[in-house]
C-alpha positions in Angstrom: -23.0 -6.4 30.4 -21.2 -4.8 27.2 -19.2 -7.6 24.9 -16.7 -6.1 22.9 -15.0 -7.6 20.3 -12.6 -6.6 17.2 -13.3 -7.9 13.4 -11.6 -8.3 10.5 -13.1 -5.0 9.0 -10.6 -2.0 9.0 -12.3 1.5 10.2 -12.8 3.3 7.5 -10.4 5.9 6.7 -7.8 3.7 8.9 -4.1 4.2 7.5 -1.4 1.1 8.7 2.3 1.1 8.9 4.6 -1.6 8.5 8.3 -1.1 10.1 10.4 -3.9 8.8 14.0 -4.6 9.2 16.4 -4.8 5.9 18.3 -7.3 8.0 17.5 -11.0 6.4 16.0 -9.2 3.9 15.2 -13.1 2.4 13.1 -13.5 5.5 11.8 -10.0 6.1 10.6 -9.4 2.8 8.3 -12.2 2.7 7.1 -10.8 5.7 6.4 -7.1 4.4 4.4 -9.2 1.0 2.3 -11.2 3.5 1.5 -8.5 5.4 0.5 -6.3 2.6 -1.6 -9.0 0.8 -3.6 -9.0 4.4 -4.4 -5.5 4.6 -5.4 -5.7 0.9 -7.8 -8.5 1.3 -9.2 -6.7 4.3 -10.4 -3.2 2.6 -7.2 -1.6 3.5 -6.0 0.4 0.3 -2.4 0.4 -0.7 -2.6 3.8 -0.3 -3.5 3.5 3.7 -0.4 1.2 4.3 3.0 3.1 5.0 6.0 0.5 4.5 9.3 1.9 6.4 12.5 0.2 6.5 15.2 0.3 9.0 18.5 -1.5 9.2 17.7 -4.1 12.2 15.1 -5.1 14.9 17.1 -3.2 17.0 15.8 0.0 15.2 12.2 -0.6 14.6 10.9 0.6 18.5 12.2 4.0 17.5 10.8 3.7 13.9 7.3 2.9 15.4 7.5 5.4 18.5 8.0 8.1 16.0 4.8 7.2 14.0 2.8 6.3 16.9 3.5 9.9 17.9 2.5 10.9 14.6 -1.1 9.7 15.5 -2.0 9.5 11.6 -1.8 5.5 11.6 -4.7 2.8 13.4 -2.2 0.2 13.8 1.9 -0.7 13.7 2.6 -3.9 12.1 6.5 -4.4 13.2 8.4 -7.1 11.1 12.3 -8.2 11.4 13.8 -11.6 12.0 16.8 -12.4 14.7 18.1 -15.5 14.6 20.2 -16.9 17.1 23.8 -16.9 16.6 27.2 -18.0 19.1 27.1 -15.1 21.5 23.9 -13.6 23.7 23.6 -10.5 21.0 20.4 -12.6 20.3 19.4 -12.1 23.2 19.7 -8.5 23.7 18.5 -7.7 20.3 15.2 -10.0 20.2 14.2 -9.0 23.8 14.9 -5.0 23.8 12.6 -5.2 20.3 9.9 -6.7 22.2 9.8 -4.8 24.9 10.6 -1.4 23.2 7.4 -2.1 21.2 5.4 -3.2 23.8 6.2 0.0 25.2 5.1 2.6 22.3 2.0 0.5 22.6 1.4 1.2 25.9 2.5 4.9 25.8 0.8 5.9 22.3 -2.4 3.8 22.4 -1.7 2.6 19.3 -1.7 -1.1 18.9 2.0 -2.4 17.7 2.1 -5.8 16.2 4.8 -7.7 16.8 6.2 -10.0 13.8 9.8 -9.6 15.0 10.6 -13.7 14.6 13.1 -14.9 17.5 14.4 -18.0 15.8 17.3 -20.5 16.7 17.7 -21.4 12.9 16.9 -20.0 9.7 14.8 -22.8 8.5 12.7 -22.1 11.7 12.6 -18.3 9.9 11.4 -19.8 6.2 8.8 -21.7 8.1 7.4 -18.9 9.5 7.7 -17.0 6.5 5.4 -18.5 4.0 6.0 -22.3 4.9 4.8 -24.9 6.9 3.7 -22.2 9.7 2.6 -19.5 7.3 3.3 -16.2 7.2 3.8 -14.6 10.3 3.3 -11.3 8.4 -0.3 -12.1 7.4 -0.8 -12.8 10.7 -0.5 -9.7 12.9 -1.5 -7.6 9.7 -4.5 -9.3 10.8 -4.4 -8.6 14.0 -3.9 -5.1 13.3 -6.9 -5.0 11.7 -8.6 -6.3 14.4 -7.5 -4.1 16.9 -7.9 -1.3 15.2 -11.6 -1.9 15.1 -11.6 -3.1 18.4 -10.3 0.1 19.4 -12.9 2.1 17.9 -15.4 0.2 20.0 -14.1 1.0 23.8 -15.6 3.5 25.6 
């Protein structure tokens, strides 16, 4: 029986993207810094890591189907904050961000990371972002990583 199972090592040669939104930029850019300072501290070069922004999370499934099509990056690292306001816009915008990324990472291959916080306040959002629950940008830069080199192992 085969056991396969992704590190913290990025393939060599891998290039990354991160697609943040500009919306709560406060939030967002912490995001993009953590995020970057993981990829560093894993062997990924700041040359390797393309940093795209868009204006909301409503925007970045388009932003990472086009460079999942471009097949020139190991992994999508997808960062934006939505924070839940007095009508269901939340809603729409939050959910249709999950699921369009979900769905380049199904159609391209390419694992897409999903940092997109879904909060109800913004002190939920500066928890997430550097406080007393990290950095949710670290986090799936990480998990890029890993995938990446998970990837490189399946058959």
């Amino acid at each position: 029986m085969a056991h396969y199972e992704g590190d913290l090592r990025a393939p060599e040669g891998a290039r990354f993207a991160i697609i943040a939104s500009r919306w709560n930029a406060r939030i967002t850019d912490v995001l993009v810094a953590g995020a970057r300072q993981s990829l560093a501290g894993n062997g990924v070069g700041e040359d390797a890591i393309d940093v795209i922004r868009v204006p909301g999370a409503w925007e970045i499934p388009v932003a990472a189907a086009r460079v999942a099509a471009g097949s020139a990056h190991a992994g999508i690292i997808a960062l934006g904050c939505v924070i839940r306001g007095d009508t269901r816009h939340y809603e729409h915008v939050a959910d249709r961000c999950a699921e369009g990324l979900m769905r380049v990472q199904l159609d391209f291959g390419v694992p897409v990371l999903n940092g997109v916080l879904a909060v109800e306040r913004i002190e939920d959002a500066e928890a997430r972002a550097g406080g007393s629950h990290g950095n949710k940008g670290e986090e799936v830069a990480l998990a890029a990583v890993e995938m990446a080199q998970l990837l490189e192992q399946l058959p």
